[in-house]
PDB file of N, CA, C and O in Angstrom:
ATOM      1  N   UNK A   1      13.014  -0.919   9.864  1.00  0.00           N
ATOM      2  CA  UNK A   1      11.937  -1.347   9.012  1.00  0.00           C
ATOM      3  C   UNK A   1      12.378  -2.527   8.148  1.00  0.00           C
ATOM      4  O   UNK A   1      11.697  -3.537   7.972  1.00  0.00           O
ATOM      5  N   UNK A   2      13.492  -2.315   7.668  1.00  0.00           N
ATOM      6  CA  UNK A   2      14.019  -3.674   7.088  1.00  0.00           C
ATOM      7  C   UNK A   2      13.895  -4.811   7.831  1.00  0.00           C
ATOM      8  O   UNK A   2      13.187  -5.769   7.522  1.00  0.00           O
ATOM      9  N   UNK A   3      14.802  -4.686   9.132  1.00  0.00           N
ATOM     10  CA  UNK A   3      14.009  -5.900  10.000  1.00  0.00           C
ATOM     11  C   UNK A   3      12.698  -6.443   9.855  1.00  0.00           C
ATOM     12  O   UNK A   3      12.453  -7.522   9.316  1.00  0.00           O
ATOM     13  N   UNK A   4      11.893  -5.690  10.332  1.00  0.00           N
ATOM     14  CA  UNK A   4       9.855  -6.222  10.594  1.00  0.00           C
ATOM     15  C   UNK A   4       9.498  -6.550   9.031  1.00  0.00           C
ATOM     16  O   UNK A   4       8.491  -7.151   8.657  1.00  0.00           O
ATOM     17  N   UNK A   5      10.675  -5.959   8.088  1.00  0.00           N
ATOM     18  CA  UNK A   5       9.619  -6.559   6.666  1.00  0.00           C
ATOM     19  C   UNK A   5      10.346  -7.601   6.260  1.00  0.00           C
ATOM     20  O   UNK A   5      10.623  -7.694   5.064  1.00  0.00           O
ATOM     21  N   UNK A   6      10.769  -8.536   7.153  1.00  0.00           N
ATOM     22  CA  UNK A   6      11.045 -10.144   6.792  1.00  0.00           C
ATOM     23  C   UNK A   6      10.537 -11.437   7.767  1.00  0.00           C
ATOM     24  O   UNK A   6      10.981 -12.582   7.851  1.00  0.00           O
ATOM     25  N   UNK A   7       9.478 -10.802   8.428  1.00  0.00           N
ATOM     26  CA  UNK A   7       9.108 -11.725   8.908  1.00  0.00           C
ATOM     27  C   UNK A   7       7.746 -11.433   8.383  1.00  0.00           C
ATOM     28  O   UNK A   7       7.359 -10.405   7.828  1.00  0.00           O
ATOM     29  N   UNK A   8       6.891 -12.851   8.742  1.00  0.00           N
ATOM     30  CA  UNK A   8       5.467 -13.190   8.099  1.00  0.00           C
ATOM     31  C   UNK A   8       4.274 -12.302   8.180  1.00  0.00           C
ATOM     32  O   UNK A   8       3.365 -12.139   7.366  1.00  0.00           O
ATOM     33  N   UNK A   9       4.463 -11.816   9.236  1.00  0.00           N
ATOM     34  CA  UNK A   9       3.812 -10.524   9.990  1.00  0.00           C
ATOM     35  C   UNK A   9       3.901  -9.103   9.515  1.00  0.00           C
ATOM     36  O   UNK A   9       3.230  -8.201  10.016  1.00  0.00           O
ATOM     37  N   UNK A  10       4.702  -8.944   8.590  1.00  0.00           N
ATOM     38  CA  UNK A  10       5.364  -7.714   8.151  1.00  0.00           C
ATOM     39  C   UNK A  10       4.441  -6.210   8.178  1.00  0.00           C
ATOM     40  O   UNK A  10       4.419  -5.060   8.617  1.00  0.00           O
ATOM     41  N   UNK A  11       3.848  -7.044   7.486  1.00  0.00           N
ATOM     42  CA  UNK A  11       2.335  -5.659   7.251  1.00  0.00           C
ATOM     43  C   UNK A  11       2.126  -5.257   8.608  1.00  0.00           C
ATOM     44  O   UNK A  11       2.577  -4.163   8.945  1.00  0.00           O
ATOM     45  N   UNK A  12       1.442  -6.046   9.542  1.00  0.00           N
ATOM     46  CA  UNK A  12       0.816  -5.672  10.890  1.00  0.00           C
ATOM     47  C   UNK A  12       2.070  -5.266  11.623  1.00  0.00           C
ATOM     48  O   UNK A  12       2.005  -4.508  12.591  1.00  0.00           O
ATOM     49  N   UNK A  13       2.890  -5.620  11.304  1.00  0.00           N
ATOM     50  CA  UNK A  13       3.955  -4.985  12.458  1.00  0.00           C
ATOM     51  C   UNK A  13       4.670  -3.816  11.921  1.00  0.00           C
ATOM     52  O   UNK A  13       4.969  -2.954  12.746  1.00  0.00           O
ATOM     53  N   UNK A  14       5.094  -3.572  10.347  1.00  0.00           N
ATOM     54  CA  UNK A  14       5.093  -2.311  10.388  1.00  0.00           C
ATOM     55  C   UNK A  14       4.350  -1.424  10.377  1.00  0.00           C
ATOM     56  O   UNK A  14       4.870  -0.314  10.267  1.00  0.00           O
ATOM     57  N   UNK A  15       3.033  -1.481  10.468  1.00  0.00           N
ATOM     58  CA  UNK A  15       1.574  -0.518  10.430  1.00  0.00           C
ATOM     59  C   UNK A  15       2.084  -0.277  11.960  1.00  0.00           C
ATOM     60  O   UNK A  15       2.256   0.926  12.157  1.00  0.00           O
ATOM     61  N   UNK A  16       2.368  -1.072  13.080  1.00  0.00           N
ATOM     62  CA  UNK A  16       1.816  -0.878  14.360  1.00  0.00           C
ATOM     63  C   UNK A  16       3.280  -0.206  14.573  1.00  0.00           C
ATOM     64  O   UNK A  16       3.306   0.705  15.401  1.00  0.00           O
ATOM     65  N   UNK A  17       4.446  -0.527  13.959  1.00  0.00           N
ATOM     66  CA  UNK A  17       5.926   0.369  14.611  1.00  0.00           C
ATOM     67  C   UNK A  17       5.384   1.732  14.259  1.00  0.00           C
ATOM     68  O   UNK A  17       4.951   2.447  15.163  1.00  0.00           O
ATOM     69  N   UNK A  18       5.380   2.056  13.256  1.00  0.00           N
ATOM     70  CA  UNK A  18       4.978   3.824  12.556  1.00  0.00           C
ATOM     71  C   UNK A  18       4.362   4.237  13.433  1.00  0.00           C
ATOM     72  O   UNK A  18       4.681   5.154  14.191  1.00  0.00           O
ATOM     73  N   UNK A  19       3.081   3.396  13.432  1.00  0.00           N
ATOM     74  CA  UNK A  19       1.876   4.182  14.271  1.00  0.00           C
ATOM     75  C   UNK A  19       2.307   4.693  16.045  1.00  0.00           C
ATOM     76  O   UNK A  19       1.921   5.665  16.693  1.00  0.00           O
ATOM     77  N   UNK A  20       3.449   3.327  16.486  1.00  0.00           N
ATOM     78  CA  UNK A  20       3.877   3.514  17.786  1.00  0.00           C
ATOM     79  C   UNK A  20       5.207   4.824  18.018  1.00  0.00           C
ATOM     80  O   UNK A  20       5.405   5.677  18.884  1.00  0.00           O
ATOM     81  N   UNK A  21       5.625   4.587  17.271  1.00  0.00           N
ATOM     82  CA  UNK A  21       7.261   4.907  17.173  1.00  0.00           C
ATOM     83  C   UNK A  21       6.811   6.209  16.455  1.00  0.00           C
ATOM     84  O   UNK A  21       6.469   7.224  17.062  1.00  0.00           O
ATOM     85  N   UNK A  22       6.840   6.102  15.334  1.00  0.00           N
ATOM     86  CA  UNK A  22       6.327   7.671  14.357  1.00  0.00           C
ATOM     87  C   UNK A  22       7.700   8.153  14.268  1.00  0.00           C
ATOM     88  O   UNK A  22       8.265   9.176  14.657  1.00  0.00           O
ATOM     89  N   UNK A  23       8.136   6.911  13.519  1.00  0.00           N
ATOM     90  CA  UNK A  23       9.793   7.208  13.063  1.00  0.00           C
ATOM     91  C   UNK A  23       9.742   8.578  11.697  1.00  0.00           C
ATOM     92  O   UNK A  23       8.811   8.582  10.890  1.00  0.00           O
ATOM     93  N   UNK A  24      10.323   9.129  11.667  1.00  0.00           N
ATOM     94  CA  UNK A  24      10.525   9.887  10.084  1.00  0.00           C
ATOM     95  C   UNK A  24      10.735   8.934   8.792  1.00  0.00           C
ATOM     96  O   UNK A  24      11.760   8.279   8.600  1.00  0.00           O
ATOM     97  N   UNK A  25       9.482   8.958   7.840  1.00  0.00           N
ATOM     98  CA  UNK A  25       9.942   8.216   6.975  1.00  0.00           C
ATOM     99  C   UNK A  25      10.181   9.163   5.516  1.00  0.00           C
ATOM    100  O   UNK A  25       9.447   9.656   4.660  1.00  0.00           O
ATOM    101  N   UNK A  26      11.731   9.091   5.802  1.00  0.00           N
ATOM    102  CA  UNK A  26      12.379   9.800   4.582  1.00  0.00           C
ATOM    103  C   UNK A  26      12.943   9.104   3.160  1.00  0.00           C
ATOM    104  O   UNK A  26      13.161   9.775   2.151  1.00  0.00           O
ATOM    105  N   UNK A  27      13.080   8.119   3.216  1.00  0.00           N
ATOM    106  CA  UNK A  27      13.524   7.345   2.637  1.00  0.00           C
ATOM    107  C   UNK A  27      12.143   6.868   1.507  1.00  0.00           C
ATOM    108  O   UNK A  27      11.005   6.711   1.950  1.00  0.00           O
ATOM    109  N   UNK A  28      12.460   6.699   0.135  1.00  0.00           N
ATOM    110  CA  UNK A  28      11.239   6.292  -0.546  1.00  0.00           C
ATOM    111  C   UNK A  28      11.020   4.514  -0.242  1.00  0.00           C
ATOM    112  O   UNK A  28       9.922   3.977  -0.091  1.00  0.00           O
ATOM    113  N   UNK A  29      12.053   3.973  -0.212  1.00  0.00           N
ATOM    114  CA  UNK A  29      11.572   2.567   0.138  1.00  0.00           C
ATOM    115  C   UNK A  29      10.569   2.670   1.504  1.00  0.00           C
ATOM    116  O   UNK A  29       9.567   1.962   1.404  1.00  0.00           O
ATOM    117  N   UNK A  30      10.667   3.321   2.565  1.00  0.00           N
ATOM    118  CA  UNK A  30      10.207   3.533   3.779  1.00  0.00           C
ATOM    119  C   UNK A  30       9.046   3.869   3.408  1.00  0.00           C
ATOM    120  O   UNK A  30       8.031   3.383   3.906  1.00  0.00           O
ATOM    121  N   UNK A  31       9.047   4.773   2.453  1.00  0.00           N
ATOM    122  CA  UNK A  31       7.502   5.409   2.838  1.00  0.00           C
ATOM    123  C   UNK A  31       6.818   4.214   1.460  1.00  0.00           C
ATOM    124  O   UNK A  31       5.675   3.825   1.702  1.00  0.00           O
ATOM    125  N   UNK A  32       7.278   3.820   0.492  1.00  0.00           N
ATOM    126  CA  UNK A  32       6.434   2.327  -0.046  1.00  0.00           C
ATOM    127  C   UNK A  32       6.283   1.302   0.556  1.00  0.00           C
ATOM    128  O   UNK A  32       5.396   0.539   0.175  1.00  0.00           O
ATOM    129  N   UNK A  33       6.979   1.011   1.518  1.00  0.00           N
ATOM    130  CA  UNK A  33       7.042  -0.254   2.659  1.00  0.00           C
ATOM    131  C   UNK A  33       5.567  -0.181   3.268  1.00  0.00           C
ATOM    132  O   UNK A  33       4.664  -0.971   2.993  1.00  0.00           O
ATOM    133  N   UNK A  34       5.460   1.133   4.330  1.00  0.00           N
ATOM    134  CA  UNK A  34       4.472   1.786   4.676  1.00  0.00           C
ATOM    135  C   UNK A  34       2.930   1.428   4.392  1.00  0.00           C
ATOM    136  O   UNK A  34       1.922   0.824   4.759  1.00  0.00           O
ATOM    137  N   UNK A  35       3.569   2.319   3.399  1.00  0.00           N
ATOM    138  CA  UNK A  35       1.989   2.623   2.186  1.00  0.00           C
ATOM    139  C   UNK A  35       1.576   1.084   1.812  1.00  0.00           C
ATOM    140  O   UNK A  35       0.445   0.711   2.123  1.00  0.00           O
ATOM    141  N   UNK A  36       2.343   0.311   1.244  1.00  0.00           N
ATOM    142  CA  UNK A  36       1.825  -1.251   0.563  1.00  0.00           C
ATOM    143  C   UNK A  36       1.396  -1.973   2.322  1.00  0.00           C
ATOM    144  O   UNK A  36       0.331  -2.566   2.491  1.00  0.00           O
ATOM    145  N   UNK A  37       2.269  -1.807   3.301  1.00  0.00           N
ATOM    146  CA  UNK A  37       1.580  -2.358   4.728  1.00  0.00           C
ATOM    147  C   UNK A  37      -0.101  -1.556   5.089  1.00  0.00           C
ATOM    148  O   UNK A  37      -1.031  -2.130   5.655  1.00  0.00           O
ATOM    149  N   UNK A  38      -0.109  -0.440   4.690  1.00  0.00           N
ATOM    150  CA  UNK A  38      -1.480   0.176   5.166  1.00  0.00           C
ATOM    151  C   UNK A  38      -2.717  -0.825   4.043  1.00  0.00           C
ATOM    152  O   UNK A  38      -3.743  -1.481   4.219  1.00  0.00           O
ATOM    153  N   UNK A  39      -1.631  -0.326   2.608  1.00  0.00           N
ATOM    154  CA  UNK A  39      -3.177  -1.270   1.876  1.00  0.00           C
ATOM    155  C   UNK A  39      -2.922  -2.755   1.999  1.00  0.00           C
ATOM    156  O   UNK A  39      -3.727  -3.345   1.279  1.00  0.00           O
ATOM    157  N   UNK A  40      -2.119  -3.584   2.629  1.00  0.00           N
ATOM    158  CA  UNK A  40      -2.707  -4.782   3.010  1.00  0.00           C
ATOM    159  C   UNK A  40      -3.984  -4.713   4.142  1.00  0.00           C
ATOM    160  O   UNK A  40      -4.819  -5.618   4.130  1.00  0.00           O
ATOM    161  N   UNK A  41      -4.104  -3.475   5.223  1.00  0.00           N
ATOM    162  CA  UNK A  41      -4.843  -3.635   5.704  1.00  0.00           C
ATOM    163  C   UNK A  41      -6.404  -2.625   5.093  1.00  0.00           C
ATOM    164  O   UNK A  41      -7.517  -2.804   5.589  1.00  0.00           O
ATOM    165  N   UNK A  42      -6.207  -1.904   4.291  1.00  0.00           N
ATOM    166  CA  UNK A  42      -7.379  -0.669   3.853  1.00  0.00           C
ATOM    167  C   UNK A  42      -6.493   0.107   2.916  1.00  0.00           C
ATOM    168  O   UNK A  42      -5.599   0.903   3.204  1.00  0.00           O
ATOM    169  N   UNK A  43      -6.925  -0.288   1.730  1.00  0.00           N
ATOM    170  CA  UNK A  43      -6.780   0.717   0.637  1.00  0.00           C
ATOM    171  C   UNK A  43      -7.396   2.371   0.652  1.00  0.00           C
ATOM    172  O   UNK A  43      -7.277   3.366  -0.064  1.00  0.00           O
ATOM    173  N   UNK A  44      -7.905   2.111   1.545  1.00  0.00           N
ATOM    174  CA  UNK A  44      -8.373   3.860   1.555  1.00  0.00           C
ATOM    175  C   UNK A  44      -7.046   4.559   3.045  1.00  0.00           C
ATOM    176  O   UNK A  44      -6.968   5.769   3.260  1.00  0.00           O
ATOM    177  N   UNK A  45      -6.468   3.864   3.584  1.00  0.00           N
ATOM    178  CA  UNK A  45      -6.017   4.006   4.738  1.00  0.00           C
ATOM    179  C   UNK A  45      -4.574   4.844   3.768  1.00  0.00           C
ATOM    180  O   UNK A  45      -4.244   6.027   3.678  1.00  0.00           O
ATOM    181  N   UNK A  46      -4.065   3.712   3.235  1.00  0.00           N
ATOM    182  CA  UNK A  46      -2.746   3.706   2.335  1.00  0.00           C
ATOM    183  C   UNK A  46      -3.101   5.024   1.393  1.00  0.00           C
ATOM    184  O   UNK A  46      -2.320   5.973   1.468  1.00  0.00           O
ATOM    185  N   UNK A  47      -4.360   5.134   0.423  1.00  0.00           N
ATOM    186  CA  UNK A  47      -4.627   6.126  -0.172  1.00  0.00           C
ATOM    187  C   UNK A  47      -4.684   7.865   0.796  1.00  0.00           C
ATOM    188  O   UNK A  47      -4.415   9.023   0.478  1.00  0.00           O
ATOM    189  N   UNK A  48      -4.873   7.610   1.272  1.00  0.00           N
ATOM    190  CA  UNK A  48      -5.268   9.266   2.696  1.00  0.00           C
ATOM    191  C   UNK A  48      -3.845   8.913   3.194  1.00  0.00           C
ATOM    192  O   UNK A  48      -3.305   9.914   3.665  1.00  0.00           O
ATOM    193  N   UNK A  49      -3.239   8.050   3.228  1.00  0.00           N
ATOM    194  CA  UNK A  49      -1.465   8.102   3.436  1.00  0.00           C
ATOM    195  C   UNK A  49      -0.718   8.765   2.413  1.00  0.00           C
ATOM    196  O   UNK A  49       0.343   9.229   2.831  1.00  0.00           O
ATOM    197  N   UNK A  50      -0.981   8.974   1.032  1.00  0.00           N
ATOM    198  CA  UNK A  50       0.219   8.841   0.186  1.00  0.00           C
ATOM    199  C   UNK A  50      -0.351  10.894  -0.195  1.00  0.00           C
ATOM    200  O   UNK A  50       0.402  11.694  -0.751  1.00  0.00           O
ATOM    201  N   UNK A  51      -1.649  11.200   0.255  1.00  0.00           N
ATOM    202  CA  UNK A  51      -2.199  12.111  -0.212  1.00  0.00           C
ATOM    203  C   UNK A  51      -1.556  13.346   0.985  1.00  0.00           C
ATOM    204  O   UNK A  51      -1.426  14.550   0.764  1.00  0.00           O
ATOM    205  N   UNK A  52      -1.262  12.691   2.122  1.00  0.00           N
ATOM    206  CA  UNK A  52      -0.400  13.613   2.872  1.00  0.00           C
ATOM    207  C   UNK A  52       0.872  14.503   2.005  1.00  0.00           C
ATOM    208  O   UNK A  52       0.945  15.730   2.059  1.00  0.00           O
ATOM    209  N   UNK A  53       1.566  13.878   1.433  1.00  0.00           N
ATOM    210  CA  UNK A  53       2.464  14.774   0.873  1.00  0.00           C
ATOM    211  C   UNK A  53       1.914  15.737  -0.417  1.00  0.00           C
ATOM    212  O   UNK A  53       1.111  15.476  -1.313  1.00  0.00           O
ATOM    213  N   UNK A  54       2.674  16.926  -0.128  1.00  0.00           N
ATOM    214  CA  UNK A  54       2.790  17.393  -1.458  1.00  0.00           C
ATOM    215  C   UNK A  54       2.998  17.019  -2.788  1.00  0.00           C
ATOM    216  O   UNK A  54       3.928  16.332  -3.210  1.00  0.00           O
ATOM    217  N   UNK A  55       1.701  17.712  -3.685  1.00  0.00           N
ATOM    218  CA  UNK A  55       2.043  16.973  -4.929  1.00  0.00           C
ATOM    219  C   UNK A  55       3.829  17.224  -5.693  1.00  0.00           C
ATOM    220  O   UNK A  55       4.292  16.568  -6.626  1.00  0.00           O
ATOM    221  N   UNK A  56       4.387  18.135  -5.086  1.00  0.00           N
ATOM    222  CA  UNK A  56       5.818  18.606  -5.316  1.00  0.00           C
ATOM    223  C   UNK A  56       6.689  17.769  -5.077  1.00  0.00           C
ATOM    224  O   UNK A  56       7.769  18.051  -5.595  1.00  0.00           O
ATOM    225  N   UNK A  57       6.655  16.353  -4.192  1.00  0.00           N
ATOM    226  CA  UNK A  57       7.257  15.892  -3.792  1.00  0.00           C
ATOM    227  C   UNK A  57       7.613  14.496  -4.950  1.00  0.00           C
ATOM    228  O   UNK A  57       6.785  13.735  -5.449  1.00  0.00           O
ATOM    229  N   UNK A  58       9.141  14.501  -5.144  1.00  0.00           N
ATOM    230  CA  UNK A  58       9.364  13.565  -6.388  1.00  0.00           C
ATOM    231  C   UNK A  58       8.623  12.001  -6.149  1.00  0.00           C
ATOM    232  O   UNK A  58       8.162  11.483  -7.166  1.00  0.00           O
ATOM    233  N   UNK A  59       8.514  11.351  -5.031  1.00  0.00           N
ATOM    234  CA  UNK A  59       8.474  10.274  -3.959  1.00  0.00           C
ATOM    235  C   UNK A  59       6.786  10.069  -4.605  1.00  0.00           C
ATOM    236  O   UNK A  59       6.498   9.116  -5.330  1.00  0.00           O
ATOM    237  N   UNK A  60       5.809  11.105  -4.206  1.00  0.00           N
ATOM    238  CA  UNK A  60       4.334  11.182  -4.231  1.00  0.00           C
ATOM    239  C   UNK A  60       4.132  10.098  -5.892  1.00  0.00           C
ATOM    240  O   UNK A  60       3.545   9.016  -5.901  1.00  0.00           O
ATOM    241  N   UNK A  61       4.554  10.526  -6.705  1.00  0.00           N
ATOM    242  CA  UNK A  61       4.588  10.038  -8.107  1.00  0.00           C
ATOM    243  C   UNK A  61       4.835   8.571  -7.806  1.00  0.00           C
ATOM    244  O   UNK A  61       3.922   8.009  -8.410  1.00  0.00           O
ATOM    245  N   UNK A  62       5.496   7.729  -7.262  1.00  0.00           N
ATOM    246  CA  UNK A  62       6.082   6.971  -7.086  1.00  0.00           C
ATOM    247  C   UNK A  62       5.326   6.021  -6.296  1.00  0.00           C
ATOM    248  O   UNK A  62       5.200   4.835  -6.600  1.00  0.00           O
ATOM    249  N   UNK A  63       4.788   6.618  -5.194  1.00  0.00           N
ATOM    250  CA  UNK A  63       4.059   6.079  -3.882  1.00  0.00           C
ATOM    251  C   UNK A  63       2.586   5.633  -4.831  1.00  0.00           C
ATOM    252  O   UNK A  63       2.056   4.553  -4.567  1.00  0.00           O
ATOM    253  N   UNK A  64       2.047   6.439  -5.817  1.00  0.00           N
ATOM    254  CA  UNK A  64       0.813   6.605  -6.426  1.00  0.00           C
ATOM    255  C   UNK A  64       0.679   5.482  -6.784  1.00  0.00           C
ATOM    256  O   UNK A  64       0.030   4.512  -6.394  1.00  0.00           O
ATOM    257  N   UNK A  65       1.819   5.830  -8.111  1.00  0.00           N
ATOM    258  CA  UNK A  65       2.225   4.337  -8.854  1.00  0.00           C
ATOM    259  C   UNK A  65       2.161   2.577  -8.378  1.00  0.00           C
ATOM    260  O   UNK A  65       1.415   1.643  -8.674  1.00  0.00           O
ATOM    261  N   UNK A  66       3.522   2.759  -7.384  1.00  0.00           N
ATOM    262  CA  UNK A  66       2.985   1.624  -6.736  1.00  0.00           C
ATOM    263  C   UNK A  66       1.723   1.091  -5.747  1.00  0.00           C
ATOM    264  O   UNK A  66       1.755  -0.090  -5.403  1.00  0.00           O
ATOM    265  N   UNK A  67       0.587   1.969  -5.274  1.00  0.00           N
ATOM    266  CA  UNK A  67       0.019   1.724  -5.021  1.00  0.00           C
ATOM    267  C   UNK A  67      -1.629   1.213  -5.951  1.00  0.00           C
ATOM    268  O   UNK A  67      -2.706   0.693  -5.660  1.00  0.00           O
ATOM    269  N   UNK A  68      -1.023   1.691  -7.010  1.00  0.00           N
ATOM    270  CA  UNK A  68      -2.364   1.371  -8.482  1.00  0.00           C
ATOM    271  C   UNK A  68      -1.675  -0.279  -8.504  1.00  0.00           C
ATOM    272  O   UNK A  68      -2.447  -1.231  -8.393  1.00  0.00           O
ATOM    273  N   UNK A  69      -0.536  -0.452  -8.620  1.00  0.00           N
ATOM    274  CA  UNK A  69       0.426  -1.336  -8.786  1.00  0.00           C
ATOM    275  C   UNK A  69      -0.040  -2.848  -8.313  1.00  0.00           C
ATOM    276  O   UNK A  69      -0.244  -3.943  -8.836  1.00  0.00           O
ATOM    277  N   UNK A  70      -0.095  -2.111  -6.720  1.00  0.00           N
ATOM    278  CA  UNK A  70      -0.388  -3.564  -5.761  1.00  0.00           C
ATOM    279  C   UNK A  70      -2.226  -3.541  -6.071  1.00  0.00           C
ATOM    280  O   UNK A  70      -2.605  -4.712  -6.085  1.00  0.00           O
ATOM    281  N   UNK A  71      -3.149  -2.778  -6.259  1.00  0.00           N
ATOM    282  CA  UNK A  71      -4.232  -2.784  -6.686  1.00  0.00           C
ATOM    283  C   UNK A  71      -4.193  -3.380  -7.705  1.00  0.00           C
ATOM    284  O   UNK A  71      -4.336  -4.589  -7.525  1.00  0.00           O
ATOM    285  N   UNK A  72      -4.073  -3.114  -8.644  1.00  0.00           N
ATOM    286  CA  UNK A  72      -4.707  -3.704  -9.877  1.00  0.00           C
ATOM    287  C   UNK A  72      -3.699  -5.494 -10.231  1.00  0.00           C
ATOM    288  O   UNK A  72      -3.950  -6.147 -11.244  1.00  0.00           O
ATOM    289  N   UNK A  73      -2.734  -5.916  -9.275  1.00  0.00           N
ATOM    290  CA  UNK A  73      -2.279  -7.051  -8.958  1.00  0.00           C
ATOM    291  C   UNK A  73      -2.614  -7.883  -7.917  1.00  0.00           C
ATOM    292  O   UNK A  73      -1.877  -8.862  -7.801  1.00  0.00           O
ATOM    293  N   UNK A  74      -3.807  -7.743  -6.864  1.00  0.00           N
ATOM    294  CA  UNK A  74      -4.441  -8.454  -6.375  1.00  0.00           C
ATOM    295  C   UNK A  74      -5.751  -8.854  -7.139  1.00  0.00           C
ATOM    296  O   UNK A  74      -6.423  -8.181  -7.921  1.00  0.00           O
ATOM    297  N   UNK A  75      -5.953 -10.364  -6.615  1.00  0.00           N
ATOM    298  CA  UNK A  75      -7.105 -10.741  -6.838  1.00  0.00           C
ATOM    299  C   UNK A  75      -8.668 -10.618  -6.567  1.00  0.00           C
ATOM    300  O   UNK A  75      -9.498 -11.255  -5.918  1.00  0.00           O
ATOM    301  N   UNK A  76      -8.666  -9.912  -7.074  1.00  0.00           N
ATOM    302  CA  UNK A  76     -10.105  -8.801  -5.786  1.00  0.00           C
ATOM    303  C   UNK A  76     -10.738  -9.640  -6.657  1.00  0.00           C
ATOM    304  O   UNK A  76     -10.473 -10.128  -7.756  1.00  0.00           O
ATOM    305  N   UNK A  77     -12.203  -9.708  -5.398  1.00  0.00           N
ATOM    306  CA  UNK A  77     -13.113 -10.181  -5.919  1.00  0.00           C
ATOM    307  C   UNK A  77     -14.520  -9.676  -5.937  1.00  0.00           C
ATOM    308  O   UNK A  77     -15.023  -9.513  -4.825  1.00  0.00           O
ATOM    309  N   UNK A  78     -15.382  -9.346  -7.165  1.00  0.00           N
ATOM    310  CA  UNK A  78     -16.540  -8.469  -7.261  1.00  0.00           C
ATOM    311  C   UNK A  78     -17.673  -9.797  -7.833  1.00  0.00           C
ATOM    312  O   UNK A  78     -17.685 -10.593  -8.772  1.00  0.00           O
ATOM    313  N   UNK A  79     -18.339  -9.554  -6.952  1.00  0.00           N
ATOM    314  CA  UNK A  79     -19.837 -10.007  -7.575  1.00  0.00           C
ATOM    315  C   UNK A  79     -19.514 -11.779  -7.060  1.00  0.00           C
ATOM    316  O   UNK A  79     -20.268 -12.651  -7.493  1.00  0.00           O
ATOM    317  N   UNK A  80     -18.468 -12.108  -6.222  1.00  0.00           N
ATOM    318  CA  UNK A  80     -18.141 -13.224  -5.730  1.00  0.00           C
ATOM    319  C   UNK A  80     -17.349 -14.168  -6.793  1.00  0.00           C
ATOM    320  O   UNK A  80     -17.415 -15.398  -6.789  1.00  0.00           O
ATOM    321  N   UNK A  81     -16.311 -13.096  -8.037  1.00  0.00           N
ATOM    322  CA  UNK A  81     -15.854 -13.849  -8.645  1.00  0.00           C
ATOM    323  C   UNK A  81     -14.525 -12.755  -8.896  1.00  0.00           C
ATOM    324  O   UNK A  81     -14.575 -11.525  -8.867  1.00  0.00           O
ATOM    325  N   UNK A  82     -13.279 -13.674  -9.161  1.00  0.00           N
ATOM    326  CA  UNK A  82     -12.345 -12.680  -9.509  1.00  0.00           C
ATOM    327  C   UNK A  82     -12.447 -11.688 -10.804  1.00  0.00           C
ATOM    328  O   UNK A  82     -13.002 -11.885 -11.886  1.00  0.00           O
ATOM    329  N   UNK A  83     -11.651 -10.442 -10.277  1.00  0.00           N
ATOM    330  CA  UNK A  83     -11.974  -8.977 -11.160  1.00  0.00           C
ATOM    331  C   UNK A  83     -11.920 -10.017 -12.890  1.00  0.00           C
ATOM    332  O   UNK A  83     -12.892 -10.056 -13.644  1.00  0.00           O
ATOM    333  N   UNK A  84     -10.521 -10.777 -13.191  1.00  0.00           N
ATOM    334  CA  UNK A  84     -10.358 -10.991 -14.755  1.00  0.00           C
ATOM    335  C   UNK A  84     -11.746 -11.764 -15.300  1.00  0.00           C
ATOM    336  O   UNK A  84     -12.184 -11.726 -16.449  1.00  0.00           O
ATOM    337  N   UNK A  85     -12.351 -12.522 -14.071  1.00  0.00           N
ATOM    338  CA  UNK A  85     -13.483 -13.486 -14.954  1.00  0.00           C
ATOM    339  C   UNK A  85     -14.823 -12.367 -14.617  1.00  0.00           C
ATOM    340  O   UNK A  85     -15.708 -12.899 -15.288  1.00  0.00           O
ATOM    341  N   UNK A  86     -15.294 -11.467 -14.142  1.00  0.00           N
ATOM    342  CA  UNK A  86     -16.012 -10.493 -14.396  1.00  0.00           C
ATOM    343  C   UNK A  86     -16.023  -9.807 -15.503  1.00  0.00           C
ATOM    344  O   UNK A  86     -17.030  -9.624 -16.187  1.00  0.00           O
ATOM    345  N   UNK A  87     -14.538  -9.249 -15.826  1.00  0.00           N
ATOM    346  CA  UNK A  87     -14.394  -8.217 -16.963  1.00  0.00           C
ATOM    347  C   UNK A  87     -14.740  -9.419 -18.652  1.00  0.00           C
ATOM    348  O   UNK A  87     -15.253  -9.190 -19.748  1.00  0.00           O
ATOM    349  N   UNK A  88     -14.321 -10.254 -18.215  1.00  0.00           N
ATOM    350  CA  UNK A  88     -14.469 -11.753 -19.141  1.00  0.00           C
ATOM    351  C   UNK A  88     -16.538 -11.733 -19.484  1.00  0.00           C
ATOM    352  O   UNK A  88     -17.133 -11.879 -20.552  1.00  0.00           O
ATOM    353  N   UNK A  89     -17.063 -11.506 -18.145  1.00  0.00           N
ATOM    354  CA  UNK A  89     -18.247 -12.163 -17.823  1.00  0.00           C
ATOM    355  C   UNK A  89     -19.139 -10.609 -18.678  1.00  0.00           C
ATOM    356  O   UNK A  89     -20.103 -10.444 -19.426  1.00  0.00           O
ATOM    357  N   UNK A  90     -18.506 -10.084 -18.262  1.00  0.00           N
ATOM    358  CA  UNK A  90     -18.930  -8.569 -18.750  1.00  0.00           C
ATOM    359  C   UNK A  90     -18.942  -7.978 -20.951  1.00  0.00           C
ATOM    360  O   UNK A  90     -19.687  -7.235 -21.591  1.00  0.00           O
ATOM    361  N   UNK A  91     -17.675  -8.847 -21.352  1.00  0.00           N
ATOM    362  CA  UNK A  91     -17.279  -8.658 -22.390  1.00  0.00           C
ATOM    363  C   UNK A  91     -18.469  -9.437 -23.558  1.00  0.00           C
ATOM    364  O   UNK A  91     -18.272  -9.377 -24.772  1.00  0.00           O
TER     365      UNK A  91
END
């Protein structure tokens, strides 16, 4: 996985190794690698990913986190304008 996450492609090619391969991902970098490749492609994909584990699991806390993380650090855009000049437009 280290390999495929240095080239430009990273996202689509580690979405498509997992999905092919269905390596064990034990490792917490592995399973954030993962998870941030699913929500480049569907935030609900990555979300129904991270909800597989047990809430017992130290990792789950972590996976959550960074996934609010890469959310609320993209530039999404609502109403055909970015989220900060909405909440601006809104205030």
């Amino acid at each position: 996985m280290d390999t495929l996450a240095l080239d430009e492609e990273a996202d689509r090619l580690l979405r498509r190794f997992v999905r092919t391969c269905s390596p064990p991902l034990t490792e917490a970098t592995d399973m954030t690698r993962y998870l941030l490749a699913l929500a480049e492609h569907s935030v609900v994909e990555a979300w129904e990913y991270q909800q597989r584990f047990p809430n017992t699991l130290p990792a789950k806390k972590d996976l959550i986190r960074n996934l609010l993380t890469w959310v609320l650090s993209r530039k999404w855009l609502f109403f055909g304008m970015p989220l900060h000049q909405l909440t601006e437009a809104c205030s």
